[in-house]
N, C-alpha and C positions, 0 to 999 in steps of 0.2 A: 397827813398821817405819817408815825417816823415809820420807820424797819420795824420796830418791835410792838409798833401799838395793832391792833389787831380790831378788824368788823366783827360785833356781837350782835345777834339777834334775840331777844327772850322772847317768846309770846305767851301771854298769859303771865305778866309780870305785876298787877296790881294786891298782890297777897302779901303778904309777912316773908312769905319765902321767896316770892320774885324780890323783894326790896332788900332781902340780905344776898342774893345772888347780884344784881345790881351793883350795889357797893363793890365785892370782892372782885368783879371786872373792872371798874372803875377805877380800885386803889391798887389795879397793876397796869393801870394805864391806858385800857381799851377804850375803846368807842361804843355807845350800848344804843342803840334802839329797841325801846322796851314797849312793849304792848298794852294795853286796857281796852274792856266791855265796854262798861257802863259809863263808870266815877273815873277822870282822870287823878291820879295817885299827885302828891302835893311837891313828891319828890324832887328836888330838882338839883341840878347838878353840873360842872361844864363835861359835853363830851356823854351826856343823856341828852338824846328822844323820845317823845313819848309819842305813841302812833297810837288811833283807834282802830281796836278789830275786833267784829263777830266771826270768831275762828269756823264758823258752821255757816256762812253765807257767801257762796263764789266769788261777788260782786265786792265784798271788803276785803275778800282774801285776792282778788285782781287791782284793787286799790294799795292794797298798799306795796304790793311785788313792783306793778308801775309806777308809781309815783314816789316812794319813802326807800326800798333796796336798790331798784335800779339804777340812781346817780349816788349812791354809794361806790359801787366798783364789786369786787368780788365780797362774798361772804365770808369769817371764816367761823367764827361758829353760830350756829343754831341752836337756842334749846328751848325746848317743845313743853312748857310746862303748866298750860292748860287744864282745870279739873273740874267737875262737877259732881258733886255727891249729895243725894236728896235723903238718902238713909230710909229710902222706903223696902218692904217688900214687894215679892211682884205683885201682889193683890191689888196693890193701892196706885200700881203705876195705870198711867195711859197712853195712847200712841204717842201722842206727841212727847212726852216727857221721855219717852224710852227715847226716840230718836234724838230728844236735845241731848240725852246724855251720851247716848252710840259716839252722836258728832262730835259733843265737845271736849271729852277724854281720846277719842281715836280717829274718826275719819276727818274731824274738823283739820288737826294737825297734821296728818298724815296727807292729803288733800293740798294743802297747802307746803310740805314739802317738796311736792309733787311740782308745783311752778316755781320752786325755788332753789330747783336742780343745775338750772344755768348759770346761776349768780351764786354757785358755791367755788371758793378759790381751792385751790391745791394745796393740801393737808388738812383744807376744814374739819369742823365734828360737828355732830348732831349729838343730839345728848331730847331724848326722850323721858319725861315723866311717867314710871309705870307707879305698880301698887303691891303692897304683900296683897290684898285683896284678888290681886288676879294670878295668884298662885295659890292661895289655899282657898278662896269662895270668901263671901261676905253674907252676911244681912241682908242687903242692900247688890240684887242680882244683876242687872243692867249694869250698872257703876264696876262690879267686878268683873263681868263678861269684856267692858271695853277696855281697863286696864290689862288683862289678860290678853287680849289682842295687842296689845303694843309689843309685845315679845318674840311672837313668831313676824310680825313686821319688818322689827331691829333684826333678826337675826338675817334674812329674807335679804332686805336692804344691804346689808355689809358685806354680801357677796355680789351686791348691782353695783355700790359706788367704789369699792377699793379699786386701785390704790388711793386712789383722790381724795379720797373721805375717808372717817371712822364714824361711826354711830354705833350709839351702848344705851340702855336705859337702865335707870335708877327706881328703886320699887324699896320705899320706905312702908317702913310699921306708923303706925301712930303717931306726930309731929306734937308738941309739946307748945303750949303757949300760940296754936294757931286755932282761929273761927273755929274748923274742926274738933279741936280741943277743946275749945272753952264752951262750944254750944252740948259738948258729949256730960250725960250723967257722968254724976262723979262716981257711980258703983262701975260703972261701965268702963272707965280709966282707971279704976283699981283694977277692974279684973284684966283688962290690956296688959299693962306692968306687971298682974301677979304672972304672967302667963309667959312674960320675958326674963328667961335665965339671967341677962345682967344687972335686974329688976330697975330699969330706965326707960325713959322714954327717948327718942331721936330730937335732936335739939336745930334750932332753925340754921344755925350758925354753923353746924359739924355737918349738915345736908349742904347747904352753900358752898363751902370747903372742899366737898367730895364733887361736888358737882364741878368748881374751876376744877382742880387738880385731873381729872380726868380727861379736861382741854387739854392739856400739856405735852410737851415732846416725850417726857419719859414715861408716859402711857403710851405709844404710839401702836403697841401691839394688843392695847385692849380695844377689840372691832367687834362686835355682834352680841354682847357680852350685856348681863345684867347685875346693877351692884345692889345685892340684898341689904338694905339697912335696920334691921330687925333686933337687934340684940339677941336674935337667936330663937328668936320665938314662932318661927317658920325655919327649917333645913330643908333644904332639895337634896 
C-alpha cells in the first residue's frame, strides 16, 4: 500500500449506489473491500474485494472482522451502507420482518461497527447510511423508525471515537435510477419531485461524490454531523 492509498470498507455494496461509490475510491487509488448478501456483484477490478455478509448475523459479522479486515492492517474508512425497505405499513408487517429490517438499516451495522473499533487507524471515518425517512416518518414505519436511529447513534459515536475517528451520516430523498426508483409508481415519483423545491431527484453519482469528499482532510471538522440530500424537500 503507498502513503497515500488508503483501507476502504463498504458494507452493503452490491446496489447501484455501492457500485458508484466503489469506483470513486478506486479511481483515487484506495484499496476497497466491498461487501454482498446474496448475488456476488460482476464487478471486478485491481485493488476490489468482495466479502460475503449477512450484516444481521454475528457469525458472518465475526467472519469476516477475522478472516478479511484483520490481515488488512488498520482501517481507514468504513461506510455503512446497508438498506432494506419493504414499503409496507405496519399492518402488514410481522415479527420477523420488523426485526430483519431494525437489523439490517441499524443494529446490523452498528453491531458490527462495534468489532471494528480496533482495526480503525488514526484519522479513519465512518460515514453511515441514513434516510429523509428518518426525519420526517415514511409509509413504510419500521424502515423509518431504523434510519432514524442512525442519527442520535452518529452523533453518540463522535464523541466516543474522537480524535481518532470522525463519523457523519448521509440521509438522502429519493435516489433516481435506483431498484427503489424504478420499482416506485410513477405518480408517486411525481409527487416526490413535485414536493422538492429544486424539482430533482438525487442522482447516484452526486450521492457517491458527497459521500468520498466527506473522507477527506478538508472535512476534517465535520464529526457527528448529518448531510441532508433532499433538494429541500425536508428543512430541519
Amino acid at each position: 500500500m503507498t502513503a497515500s492509498q488508503r483501507n476502504i470498507l463498504i458494507v452493503g455494496a452490491s446496489s447501484s449506489i455501492g457500485a458508484a461509490v466503489i469506483d470513486r475510491f478506486l479511481t483515487a487509488g484506495d484499496r476497497v473491500v466491498a461487501t454482498y448478501n446474496a448475488n456476488r456483484p460482476e464487478h471486478t477490478a485491481p485493488r476490489l474485494g468482495w466479502a460475503q455478509l449477512d450484516v444481521t448475523a454475528g457469525p458472518a459479522r465475526d467472519a469476516l472482522v477475522n478472516t478479511v479486515i484483520a490481515p488488512l492492517g488498520k482501517l481507514d474508512v468504513v461506510l455503512l451502507l446497508s438498506g432494506l425497505l419493504p414499503g409496507k405499513n405496519l399492518a402488514a408487517y410481522d415479527p420477523a420482518l420488523a426485526d430483519r429490517v431494525l437489523a439490517v438499516n441499524f443494529t446490523g451495522p452498528a453491531l458490527l461497527l462495534q468489532q471494528l473499533l480496533p482495526h480503525l487507524g488514526e484519522g479513519s471515518n465512518i460515514v453511515f447510511m441514513a434516510s429523509v425517512a428518518g426525519q420526517r416518518g415514511s409509509y413504510d414505519p419500521f424502515y423509518a423508525a431504523a434510519k432514524g436511529a442512525v442519527l442520535p447513534f452518529v452523533k453518540s459515536m463522535a464523541r466516543a471515537l474522537g480524535p481518532q475517528t470522525r463519523i457523519n451520516a448521509i440521509a438522502p430523498a429519493l435516489i433516481a435510477d435506483t431498484a427503489m426508483y424504478h420499482d416506485m409508481a410513477p405518480e408517486t415519483r411525481a409527487n416526490h419531485q413535485a414536493q422538492t423545491p429544486t424539482g430533482d431527484f438525487v442522482r447516484i453519482g452526486d450521492l457517491a461524490a458527497q459521500i468520498h469528499a466527506i473522507t477527506q482532510p478538508h472535512w476534517r471538522s465535520l464529526n457527528g454531523a448529518c448531510i441532508d440530500l433532499n433538494g429541500g424537500s425536508y428543512l430541519r
